[in-house]
C-alpha positions as CSV (number, residue, x, y, z in Angstrom):
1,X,-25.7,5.7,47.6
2,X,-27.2,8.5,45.7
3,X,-25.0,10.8,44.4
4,X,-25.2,13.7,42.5
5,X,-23.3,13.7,39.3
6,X,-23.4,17.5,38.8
7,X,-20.2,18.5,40.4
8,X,-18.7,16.0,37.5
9,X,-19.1,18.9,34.7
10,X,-17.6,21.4,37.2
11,X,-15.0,19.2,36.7
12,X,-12.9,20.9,34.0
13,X,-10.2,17.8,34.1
14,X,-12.8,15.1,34.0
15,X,-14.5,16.7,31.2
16,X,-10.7,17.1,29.4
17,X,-10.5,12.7,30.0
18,X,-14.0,12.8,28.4
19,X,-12.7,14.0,25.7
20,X,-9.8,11.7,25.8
21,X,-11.4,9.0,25.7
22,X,-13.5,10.0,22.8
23,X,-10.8,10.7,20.5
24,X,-9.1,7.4,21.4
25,X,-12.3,5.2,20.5
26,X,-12.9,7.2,17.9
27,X,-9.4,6.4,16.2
28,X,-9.6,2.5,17.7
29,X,-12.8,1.9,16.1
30,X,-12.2,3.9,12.8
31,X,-10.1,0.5,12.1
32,X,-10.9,-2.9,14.4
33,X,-14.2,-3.2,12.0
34,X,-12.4,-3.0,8.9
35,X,-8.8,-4.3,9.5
36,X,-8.9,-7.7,9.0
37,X,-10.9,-7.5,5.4
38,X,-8.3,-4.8,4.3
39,X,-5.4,-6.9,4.7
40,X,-7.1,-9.8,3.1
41,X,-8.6,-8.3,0.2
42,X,-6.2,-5.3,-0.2
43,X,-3.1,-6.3,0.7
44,X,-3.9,-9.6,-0.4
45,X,-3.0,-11.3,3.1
46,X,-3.8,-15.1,3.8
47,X,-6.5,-16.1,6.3
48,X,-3.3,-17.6,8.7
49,X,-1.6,-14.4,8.3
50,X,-4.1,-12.4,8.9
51,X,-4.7,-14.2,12.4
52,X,-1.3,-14.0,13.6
53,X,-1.2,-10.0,13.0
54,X,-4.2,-9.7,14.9
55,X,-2.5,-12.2,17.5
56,X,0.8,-10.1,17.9
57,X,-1.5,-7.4,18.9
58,X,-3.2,-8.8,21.4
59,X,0.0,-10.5,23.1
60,X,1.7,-7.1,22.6
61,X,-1.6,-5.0,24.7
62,X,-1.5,-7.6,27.6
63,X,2.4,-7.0,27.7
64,X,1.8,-2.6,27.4
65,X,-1.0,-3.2,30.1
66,X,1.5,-4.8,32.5
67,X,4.3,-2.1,32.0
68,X,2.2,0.5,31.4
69,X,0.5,0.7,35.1
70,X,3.6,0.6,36.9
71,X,5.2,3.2,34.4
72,X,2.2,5.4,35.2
73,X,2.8,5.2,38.9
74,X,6.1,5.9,38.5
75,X,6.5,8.7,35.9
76,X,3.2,10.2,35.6
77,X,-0.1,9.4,34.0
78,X,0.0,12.2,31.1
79,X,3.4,11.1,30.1
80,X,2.3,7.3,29.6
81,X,-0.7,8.7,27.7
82,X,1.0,10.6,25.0
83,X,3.5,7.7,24.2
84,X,0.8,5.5,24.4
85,X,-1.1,7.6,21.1
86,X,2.2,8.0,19.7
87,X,2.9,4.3,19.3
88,X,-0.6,4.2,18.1
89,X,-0.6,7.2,15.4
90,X,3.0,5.6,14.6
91,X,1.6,1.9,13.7
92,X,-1.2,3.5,12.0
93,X,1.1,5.0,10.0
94,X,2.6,2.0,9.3
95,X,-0.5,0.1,8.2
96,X,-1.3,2.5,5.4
97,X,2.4,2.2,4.0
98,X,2.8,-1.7,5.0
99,X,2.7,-3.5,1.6
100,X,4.6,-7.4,3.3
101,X,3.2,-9.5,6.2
102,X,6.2,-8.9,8.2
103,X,5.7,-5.3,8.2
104,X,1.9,-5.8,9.3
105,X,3.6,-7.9,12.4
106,X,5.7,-4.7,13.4
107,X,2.9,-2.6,13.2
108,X,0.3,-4.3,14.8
109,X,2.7,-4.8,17.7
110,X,3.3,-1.5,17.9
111,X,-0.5,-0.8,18.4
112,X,-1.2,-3.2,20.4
113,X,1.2,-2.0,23.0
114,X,0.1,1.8,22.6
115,X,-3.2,0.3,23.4
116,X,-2.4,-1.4,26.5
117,X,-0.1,1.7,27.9
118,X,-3.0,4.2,27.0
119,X,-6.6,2.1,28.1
120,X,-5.6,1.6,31.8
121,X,-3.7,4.6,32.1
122,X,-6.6,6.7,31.5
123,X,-9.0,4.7,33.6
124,X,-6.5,5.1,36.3
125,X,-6.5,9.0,35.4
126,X,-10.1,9.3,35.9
127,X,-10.1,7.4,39.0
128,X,-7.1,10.0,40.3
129,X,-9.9,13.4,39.5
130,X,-12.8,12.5,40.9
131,X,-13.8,11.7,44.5
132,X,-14.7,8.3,45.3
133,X,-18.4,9.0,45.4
134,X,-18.5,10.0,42.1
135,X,-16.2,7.4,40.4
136,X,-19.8,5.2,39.5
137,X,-20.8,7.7,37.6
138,X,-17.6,9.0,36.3
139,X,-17.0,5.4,34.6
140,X,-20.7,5.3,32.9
141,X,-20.3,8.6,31.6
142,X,-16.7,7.4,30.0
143,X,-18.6,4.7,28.8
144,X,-21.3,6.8,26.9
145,X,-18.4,9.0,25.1
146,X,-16.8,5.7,23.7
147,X,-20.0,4.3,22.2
148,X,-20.8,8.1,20.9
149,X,-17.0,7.5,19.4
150,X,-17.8,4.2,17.7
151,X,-21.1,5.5,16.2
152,X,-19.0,8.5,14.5
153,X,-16.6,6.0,13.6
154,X,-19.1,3.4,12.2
155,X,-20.3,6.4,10.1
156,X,-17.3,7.6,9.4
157,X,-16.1,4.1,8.0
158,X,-19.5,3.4,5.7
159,X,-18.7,7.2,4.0
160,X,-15.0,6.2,3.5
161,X,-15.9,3.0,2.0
162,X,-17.8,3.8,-0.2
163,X,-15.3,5.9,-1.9
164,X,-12.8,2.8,-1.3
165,X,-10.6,5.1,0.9
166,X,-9.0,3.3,3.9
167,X,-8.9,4.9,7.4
168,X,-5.9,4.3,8.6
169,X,-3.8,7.9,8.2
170,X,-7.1,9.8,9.3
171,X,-7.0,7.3,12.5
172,X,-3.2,8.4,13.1
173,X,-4.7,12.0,12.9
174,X,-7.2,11.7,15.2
175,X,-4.2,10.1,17.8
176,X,-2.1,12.8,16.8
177,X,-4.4,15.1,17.9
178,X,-5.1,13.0,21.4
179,X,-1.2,13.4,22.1
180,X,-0.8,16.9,21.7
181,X,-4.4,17.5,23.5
182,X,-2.9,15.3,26.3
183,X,0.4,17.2,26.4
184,X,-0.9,20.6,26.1
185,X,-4.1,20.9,28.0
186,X,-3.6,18.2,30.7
187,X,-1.6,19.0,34.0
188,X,1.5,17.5,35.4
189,X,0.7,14.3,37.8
190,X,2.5,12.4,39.9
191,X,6.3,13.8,39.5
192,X,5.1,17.1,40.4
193,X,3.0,16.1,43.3
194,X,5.2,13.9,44.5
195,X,8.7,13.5,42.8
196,X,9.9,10.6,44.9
197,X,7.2,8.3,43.1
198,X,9.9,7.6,40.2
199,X,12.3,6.3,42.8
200,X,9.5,3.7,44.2
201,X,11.1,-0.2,43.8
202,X,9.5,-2.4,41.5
203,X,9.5,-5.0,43.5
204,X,6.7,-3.0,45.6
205,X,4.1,-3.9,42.7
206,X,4.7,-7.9,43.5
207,X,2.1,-6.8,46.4
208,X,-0.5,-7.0,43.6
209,X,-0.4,-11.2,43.4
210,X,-0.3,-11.5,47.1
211,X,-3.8,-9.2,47.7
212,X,-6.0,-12.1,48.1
213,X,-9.2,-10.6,47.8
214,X,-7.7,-8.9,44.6
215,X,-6.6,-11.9,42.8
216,X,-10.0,-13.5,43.9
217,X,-12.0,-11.0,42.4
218,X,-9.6,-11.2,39.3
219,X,-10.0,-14.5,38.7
220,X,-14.2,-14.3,38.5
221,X,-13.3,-11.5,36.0
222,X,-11.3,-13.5,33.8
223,X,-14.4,-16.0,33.7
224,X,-16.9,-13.2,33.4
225,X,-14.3,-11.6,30.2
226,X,-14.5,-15.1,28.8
227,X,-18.4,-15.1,28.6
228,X,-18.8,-11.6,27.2
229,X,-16.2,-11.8,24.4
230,X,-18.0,-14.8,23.0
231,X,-20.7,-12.2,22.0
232,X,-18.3,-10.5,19.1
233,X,-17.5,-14.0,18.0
234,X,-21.6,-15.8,17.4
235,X,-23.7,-12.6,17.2
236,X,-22.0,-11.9,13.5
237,X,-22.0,-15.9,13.0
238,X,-25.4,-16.2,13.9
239,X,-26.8,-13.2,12.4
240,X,-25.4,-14.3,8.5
241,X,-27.1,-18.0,9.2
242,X,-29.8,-16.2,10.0
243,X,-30.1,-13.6,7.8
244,X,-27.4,-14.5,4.9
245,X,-26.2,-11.4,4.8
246,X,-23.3,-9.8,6.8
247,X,-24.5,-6.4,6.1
248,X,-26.9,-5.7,8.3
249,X,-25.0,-7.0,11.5
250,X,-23.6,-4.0,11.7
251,X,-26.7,-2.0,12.4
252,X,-26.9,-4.4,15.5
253,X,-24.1,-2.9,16.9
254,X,-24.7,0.9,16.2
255,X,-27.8,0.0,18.3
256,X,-26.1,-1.4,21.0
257,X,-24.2,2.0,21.3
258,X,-26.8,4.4,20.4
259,X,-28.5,2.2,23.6
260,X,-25.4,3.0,26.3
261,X,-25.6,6.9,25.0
262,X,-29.1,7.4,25.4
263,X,-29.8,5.2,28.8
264,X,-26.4,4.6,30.5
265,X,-26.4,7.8,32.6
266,X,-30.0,7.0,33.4
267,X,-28.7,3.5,34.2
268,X,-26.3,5.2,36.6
269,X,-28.1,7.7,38.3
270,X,-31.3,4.8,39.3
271,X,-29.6,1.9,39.6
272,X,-25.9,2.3,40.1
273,X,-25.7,4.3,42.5
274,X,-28.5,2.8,44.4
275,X,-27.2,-0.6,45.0
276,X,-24.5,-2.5,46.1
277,X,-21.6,-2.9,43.2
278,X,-21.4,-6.4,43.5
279,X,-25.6,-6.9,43.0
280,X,-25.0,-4.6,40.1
281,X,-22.0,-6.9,38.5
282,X,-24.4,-10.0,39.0
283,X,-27.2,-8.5,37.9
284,X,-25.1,-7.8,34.6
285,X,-23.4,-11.1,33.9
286,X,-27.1,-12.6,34.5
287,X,-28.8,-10.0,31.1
288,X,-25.0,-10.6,29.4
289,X,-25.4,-14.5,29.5
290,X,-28.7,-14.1,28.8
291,X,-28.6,-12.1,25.7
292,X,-26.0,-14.9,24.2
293,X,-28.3,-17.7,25.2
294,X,-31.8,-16.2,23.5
295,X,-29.8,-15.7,20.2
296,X,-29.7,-19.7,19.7
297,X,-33.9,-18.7,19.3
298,X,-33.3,-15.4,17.4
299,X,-34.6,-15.6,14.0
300,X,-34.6,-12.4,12.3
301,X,-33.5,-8.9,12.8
302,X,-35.5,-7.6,15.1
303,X,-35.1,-10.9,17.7
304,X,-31.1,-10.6,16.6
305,X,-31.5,-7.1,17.8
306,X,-33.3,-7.8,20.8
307,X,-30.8,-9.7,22.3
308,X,-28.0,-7.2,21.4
309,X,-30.1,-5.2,23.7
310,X,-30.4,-7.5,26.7
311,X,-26.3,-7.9,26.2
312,X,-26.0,-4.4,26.1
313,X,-28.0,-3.6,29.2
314,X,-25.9,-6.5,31.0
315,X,-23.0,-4.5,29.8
316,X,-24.0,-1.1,31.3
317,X,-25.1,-2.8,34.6
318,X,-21.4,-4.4,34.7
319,X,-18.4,-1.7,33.3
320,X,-18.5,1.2,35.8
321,X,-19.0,-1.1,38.6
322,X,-15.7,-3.4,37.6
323,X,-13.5,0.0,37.2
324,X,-14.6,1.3,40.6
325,X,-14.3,-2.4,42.3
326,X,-11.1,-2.0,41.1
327,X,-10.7,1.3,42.6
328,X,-11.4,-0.2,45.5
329,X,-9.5,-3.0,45.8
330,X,-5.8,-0.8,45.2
331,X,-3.8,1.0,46.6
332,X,-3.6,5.0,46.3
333,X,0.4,4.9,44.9
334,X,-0.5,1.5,43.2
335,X,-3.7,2.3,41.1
336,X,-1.7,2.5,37.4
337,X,-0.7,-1.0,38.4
338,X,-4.2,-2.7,39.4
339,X,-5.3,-1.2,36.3
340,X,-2.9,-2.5,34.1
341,X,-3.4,-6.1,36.0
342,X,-7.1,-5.5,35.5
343,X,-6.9,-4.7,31.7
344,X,-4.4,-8.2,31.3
345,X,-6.8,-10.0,32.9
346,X,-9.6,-8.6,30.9
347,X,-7.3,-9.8,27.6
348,X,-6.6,-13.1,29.2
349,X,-9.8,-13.7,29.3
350,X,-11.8,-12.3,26.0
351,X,-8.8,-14.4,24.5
352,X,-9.9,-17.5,25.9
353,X,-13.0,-17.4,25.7
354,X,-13.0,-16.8,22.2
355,X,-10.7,-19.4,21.5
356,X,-13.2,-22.4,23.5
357,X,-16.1,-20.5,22.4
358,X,-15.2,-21.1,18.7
359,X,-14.3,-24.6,19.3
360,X,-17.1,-25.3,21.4
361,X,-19.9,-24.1,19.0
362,X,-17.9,-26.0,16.0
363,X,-18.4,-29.1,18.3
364,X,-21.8,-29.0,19.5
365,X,-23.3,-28.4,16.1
366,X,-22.3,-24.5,14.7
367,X,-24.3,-21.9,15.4
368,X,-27.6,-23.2,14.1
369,X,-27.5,-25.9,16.4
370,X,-29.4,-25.5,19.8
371,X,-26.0,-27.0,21.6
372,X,-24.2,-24.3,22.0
373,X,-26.7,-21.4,23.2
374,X,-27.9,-24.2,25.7
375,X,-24.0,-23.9,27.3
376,X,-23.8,-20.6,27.6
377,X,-27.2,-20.5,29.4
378,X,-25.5,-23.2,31.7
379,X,-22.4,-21.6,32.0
380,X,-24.1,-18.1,32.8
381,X,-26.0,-20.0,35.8
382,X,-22.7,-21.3,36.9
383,X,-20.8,-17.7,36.6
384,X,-23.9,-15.8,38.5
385,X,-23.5,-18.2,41.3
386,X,-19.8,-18.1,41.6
387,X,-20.0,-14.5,41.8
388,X,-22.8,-14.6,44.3
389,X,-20.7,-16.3,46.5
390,X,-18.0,-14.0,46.7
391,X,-20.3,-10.9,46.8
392,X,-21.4,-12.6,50.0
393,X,-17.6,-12.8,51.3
394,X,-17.0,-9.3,49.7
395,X,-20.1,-6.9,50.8
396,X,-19.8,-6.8,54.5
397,X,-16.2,-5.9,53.5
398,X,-16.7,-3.4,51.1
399,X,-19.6,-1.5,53.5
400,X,-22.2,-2.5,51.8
401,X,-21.4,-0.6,49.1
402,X,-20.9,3.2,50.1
403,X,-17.6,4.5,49.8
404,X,-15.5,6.5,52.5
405,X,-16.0,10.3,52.0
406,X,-12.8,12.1,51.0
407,X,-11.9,15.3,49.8
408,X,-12.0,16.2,46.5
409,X,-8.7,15.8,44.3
410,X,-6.2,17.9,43.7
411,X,-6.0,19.2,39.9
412,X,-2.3,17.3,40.1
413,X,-4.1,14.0,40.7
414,X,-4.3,13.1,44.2
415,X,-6.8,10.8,46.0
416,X,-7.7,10.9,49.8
417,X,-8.9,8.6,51.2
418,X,-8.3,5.5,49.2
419,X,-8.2,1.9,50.5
């Protein structure tokens, strides 16, 4: 399916949720890199603690994704948005003027649930303003302005360092900002178009765990989200046993995103929208395992890079596809729901998988043991053909990968033509 991605920048709202999603990475990553050494080193917070703040985060996103996509359907994507920012900007807030451990708790609730109403909400947005054909494309190009966010914000946090200044109140700023941005220059949604979405029973979003195919495809994506968050958990492991320094890991990941801003709408345009969606998502998972498997044989920086790159690619080949399979699999009234369901899942799994990854490697031998990169190679084989297998049950399904023309959405959020 070759589609021109033109029309998207005549798209005055998509280019609006471009910039969205910019200022949200932008404030997200201004603080995930240097969070946990603050409140260890600054606010003199023990290793345990430090781990259960991060942990009533995460259980407080997978809860925000779960409301937040039904709230969305019901009261209107731009609404969900700005509270989602606020909460943010507010627990920000609250982590520059947190000085005990139970105050860190509260605040890193807070942001994990303005995380989880505001990440599916705007995927779901971007999904509602552009057609179906251009939906491939409209998810790579999100994901080129949130790795051009997290290099501003990687630079952003080696300048404030190194005049020991901490980021959190400029990271409430910059969400400040997305709120008002959201309020002001984004139009009404769903209660204007169609008012009688807030009336729509809850119960209707139980429909979500009886749709089969849905839940099937679900539960390969909580496998596939348990392999690729192992690579935040050994590629900083294995790059200090390897180098015996941390400082230079972090290079390794402004390449990965100078790599997705420079060749993911390339990656798009030749590939993406050439082939079937499910050929793409095994393709990925098969360079994602592979980059975590070569790094058990990486021995300096530039092999440790190397294999940042083969995740990466992997990475590019898999994202847009899994927000437009999701797309496909929902329903037109439903899609803040299957969004939500698909971002819990996604936490579901990068949580697991980090928690068996860690034990496994500290089992087989730590990271300079052979053991561990060995498993991952297996269980990448294992994932690829488990995928393969439904992408044989799923492509006759999904017509071989071409979406149903539709009309173009309305400016008030729309979509025609949905399954």
């Amino acid at each position: 399916m070759e589609v021109s991605t033109g029309s998207l920048w005549r798209n005055k709202s998509y280019i609006q949720l471009l910039v969205l999603v910019f200022f949200m990475h932008l404030a997200t990553y201004l603080v995930i890199p240097v969070f946990p050494v603050l409140m260890q080193k600054v606010r003199m917070l023990s290793l345990s603690q430090v781990g259960l703040v991060l942990g009533a985060g995460s259980i407080a996103s997978l809860a925000g994704s779960l409301l937040g996509g039904p709230l969305s359907d019901r009261f209107g994507r731009r609404l969900i948005i700005v509270w989602g920012a606020i909460l943010q900007g507010v627990a920000m807030t609250g982590y520059h003027f947190s000085d005990s451990f139970l105050l860190f708790l509260l605040a890193s609730s807070l942001n994990g649930l303005g995380a989880g109403l505001l990440a599916p909400t705007l995927k779901a947005l971007i999904a509602d303003r552009v057609t179906s054909a251009q939906r491939t494309a409209a998810f790579s190009w999100r994901g080129i302005a949130a790795h051009a966010a997290i290099i501003v914000a990687g630079l952003t946090i080696t300048w404030l360092t190194s005049m020991n200044r901490q980021p959190f109140l400029i990271s409430a700023l910059v969400f400040g900002i997305l709120a008002v941005f959201t309020l002001l220059r984004l139009p009404a949604d769903r209660l204007l178009a169609r008012p009688n979405e807030r009336r729509r029973p809850l119960s209707e979003y139980r429909r979500i765990v009886s749709h089969r195919s849905y839940l099937f495809f679900s539960g390969i994506m909580l496998l596939v989200w348990a392999l690729y968050g192992q690579f935040a958990l050994v590629l900083p492991l294995r790059g200090e046993h390897v180098l015996h320094t941390a400082t230079m890991i972090g290079l390794i990941w402004t390449i990965n995103s100078s790599s997705v801003v420079l060749f993911q709408g390339l990656i798009s345009r030749f590939v993406l929208q050439r082939i079937n969606p499910y050929l793409s998502l095994t393709i990925g998972i098969l360079f994602i395992g592979s980059g975590l498997t070569v790094l058990g044989w990486a021995d300096h920086f530039f092999t440790l890079s190397g294999a940042g790159l083969l995740f990466i690619l992997g990475e590019m080949l898999m994202m847009p596809v899994q927000d437009t399979l999701v797309v496909h699999f929902s329903r037109t009234e439903l899609l803040g729901a299957y969004f939500g369901f698909s971002n819990f899942v996604a936490g579901i799994g990068t949580a697991l998988g980090t928690s068996i990854g860690g034990t496994m490697v500290e089992k087989l031998g730590g990271v300079g043991s052979k053991g561990p990169w060995i498993t991952y190679g297996l269980a990448t084989l294992f994932l690829v053909a488990v995928l393969g297998l439904f992408a044989l049950y799923a492509m006759p399904r999904h017509g071989k990968g071409t979406p149903v023309p539709d009309k173009p959405p309305t400016r008030l959020g729309n979509r025609a033509g949905a399954r």
